[in-house]
ROFIKOL-977245 format. One record per residue: residue in three letters; z, x, y of N, C-alpha, C in turn. Coordinates in steps of 0.05 Angstrom, whole numbers, plus 5000, padded with zeros to 4 digits. Each point is the difference from the previous one (the first is absolute). Example, Ala and Ser with C-alpha at 12.3 -4.5 7.8 and 13.67 -1.06 7.14 Angstrom:
2
ALA515652644886500049825024500050185024SER498649935021500150165024501449855022
END
This chain:
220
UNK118873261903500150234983501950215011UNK501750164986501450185016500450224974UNK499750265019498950224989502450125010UNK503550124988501450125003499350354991UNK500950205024500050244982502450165012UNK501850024987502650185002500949725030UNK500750235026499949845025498849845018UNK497250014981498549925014498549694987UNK499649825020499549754974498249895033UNK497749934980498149815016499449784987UNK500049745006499749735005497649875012UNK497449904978497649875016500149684985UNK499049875022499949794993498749845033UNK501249714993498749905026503449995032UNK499350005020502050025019501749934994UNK499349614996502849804993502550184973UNK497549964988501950124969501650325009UNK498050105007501850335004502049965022UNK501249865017501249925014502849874995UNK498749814983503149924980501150184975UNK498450195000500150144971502050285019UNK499250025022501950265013502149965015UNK500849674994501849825011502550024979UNK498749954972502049984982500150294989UNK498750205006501350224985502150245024UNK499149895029501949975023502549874987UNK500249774997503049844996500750204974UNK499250014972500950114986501650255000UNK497050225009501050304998500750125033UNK498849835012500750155030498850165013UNK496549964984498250165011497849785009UNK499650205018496949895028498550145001UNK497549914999497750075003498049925027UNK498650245009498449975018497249804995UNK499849875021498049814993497150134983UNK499150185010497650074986500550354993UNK499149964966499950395005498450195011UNK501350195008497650275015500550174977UNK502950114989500350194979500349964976UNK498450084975501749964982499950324987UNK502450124982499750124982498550265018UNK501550075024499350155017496550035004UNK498449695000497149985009500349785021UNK498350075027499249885013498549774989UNK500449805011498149754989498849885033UNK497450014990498649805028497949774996UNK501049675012498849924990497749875008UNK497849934997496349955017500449714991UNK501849815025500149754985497249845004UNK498450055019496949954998498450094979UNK500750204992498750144967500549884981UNK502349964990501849884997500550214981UNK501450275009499750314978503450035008UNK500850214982501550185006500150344996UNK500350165030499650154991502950245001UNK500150224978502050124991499050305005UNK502850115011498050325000503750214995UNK498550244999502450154985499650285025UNK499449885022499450325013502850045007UNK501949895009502650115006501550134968UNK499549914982501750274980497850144996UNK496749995000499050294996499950195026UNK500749955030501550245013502750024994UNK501249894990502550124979500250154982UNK498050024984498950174976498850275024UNK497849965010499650265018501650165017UNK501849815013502550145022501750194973UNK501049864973501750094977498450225002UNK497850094990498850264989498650115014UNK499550025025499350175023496649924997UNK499649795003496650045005499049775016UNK502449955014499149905025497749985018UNK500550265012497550185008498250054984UNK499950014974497450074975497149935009UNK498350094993497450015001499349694980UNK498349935002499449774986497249994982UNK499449864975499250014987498249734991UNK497450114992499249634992499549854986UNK500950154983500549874970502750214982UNK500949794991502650064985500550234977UNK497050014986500050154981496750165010UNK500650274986497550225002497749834987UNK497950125009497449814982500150264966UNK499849844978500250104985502750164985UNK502450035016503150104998499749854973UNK502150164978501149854987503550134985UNK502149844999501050205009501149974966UNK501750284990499549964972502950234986UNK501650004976501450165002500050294997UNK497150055001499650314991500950075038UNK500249845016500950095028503650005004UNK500549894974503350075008501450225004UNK501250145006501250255011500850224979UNK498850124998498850254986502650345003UNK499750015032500750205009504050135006UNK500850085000502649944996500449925040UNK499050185018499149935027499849765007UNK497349864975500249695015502149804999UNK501050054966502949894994501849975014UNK501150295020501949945013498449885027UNK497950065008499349805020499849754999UNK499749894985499649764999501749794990UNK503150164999502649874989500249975027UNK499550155030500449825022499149895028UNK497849824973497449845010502449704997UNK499749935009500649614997497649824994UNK499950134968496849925001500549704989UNK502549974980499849784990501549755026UNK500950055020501749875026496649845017UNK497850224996496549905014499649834987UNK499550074971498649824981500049714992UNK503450005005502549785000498649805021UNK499550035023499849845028496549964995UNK498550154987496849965007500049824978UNK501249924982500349874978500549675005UNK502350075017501049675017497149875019UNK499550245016497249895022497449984976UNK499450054978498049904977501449794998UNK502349944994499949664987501049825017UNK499450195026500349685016497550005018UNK499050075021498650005013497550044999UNK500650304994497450244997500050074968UNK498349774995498749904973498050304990UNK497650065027497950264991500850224997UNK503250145003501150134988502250074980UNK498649794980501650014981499550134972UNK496850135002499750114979501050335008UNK499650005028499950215010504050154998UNK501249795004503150034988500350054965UNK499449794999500050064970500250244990UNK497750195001499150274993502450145002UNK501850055025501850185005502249904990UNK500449774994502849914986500850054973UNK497450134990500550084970500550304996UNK500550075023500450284998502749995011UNK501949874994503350055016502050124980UNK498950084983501650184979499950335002UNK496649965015499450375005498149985013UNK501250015025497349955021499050305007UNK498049975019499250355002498849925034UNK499050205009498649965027498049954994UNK498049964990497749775005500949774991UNK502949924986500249755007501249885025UNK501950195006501249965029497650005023UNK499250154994497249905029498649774997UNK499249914974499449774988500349745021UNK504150074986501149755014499250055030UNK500750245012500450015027497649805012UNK497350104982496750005008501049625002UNK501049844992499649744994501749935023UNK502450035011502150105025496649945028UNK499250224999498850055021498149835001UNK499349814980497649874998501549695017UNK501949944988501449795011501550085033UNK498950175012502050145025497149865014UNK496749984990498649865018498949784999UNK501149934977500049714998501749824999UNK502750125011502749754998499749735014UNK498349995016499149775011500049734982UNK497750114979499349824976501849724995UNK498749815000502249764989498449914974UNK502249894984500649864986499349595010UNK497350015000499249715010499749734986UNK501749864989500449644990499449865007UNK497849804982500049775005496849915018UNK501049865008496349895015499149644993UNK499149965020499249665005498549884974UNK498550114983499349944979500050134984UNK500349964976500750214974497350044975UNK499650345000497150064989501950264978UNK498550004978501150204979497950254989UNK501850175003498250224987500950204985UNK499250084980500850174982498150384997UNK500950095009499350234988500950284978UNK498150054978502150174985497950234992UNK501050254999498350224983502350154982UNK497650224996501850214967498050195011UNK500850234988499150274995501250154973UNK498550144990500950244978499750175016UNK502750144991501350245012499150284972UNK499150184999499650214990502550074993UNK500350074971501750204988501350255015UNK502550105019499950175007501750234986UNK499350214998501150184972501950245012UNK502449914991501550234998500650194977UNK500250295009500650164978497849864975UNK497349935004498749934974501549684988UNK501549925011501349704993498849765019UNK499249774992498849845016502949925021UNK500249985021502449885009500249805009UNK497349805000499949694995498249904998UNK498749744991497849895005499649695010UNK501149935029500549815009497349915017UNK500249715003498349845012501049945019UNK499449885026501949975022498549795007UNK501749695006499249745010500949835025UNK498549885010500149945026500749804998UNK500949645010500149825004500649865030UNK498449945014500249865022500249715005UNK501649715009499649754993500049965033UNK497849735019500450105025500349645008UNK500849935017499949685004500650025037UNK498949775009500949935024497349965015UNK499750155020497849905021499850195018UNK497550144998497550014984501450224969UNK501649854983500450224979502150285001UNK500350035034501350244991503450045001UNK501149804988502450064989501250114971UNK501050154999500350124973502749844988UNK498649794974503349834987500350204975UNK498350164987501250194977498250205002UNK500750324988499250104989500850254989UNK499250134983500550174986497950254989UNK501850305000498950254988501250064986UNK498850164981501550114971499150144988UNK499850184987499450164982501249944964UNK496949994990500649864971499550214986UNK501149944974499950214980497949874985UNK497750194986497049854992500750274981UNK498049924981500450104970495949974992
END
């Protein structure tokens, strides 16, 4: 199987075969490959060949994201989102003060990167991204803290991996919904969305994540 992305191209299969296969694209194009990967797609890969897992982690670009926006040093947080927060446009920037403050926030340069670590790694903050990425037309400071608040949450958990695979294979599915309340601007409803969960889990004992998905539906 081989999984090309821009410069980067990984090749699985069995030794013999991947061997002659990096033989002929050596003779062809004039590229070599290291026997086994550690990086791909700027992720560490490590592999538990007794487990028989792989595991993937993103802590070297999220201290890239923290060193970029000064919160290195930041206080840390333990969950991504406030209990109860919700963040909504009657918070978009109002004031002519916040306006110009917040033309030089790099709010949409945060959002951009917490976006990439939801769809690859750090799967449990992805509803928590979500929220602030719909505000990149007119963001305000409770959305910028928002993001920041999700920043700091990942500053104590960059450790976290991303874990594949396992000696026998077991499936599990989890999914919920909620109704979300009408929230009213100026006397106008300003939405009435449901918000859905989907979790699909396989491997040994179960906890590898092969799909899932959040969303916010439009219900009538």
């Amino acid at each position: 199987m081989l999984s090309p992305q821009v410069d980067d191209c990984v090749a699985i299969g069995y030794g013999k075969e991947l061997a002659n296969f990096s033989k002929s694209v050596d003779a062809k194009y004039g590229i070599t490959a290291p026997a086994e990967v550690k990086w791909v797609l700027g992720m560490p890969l490590e592999r538990g060949r007794s487990a028989r897992t792989i595991a993937i982690s993103q802590e070297v670009f999220t201290d890239s994201i923290l060193t970029r926006f000064n919160l290195i040093d930041a206080t840390t947080v333990t969950t991504p989102l406030l209990l109860g927060s919700h963040l909504s446009v009657a918070d978009c920037t109002t004031s002519q003060d916040e306006i110009e403050e917040m033309a030089t926030r790099p709010y949409r340069e945060l959002v951009g990167p917490l976006a990439r670590l939801a769809l690859g790694t750090r799967l449990g903050i992805t509803f928590a991204t979500s929220s602030p990425t719909r505000f990149g037309h007119d963001p305000s400071r409770v959305h910028w803290e928002a993001a920041k608040r999700v920043l700091r949450y990942l500053k104590g958990t960059k450790k976290r991996r991303l874990d594949l695979g396992g000696k026998s294979l077991g499936i599990a599915a989890f999914t919920d919904a909620d109704w979300e309340a009408t929230a009213m601007i100026d006397a106008q409803p300003e939405h009435i969305l449901s918000r859905s969960a989907m979790e699909l889990l396989a491997g040994n004992p179960r906890s590898s994540p092969v799909s899932h998905s959040r969303r916010r539906k439009r219900c009538t």
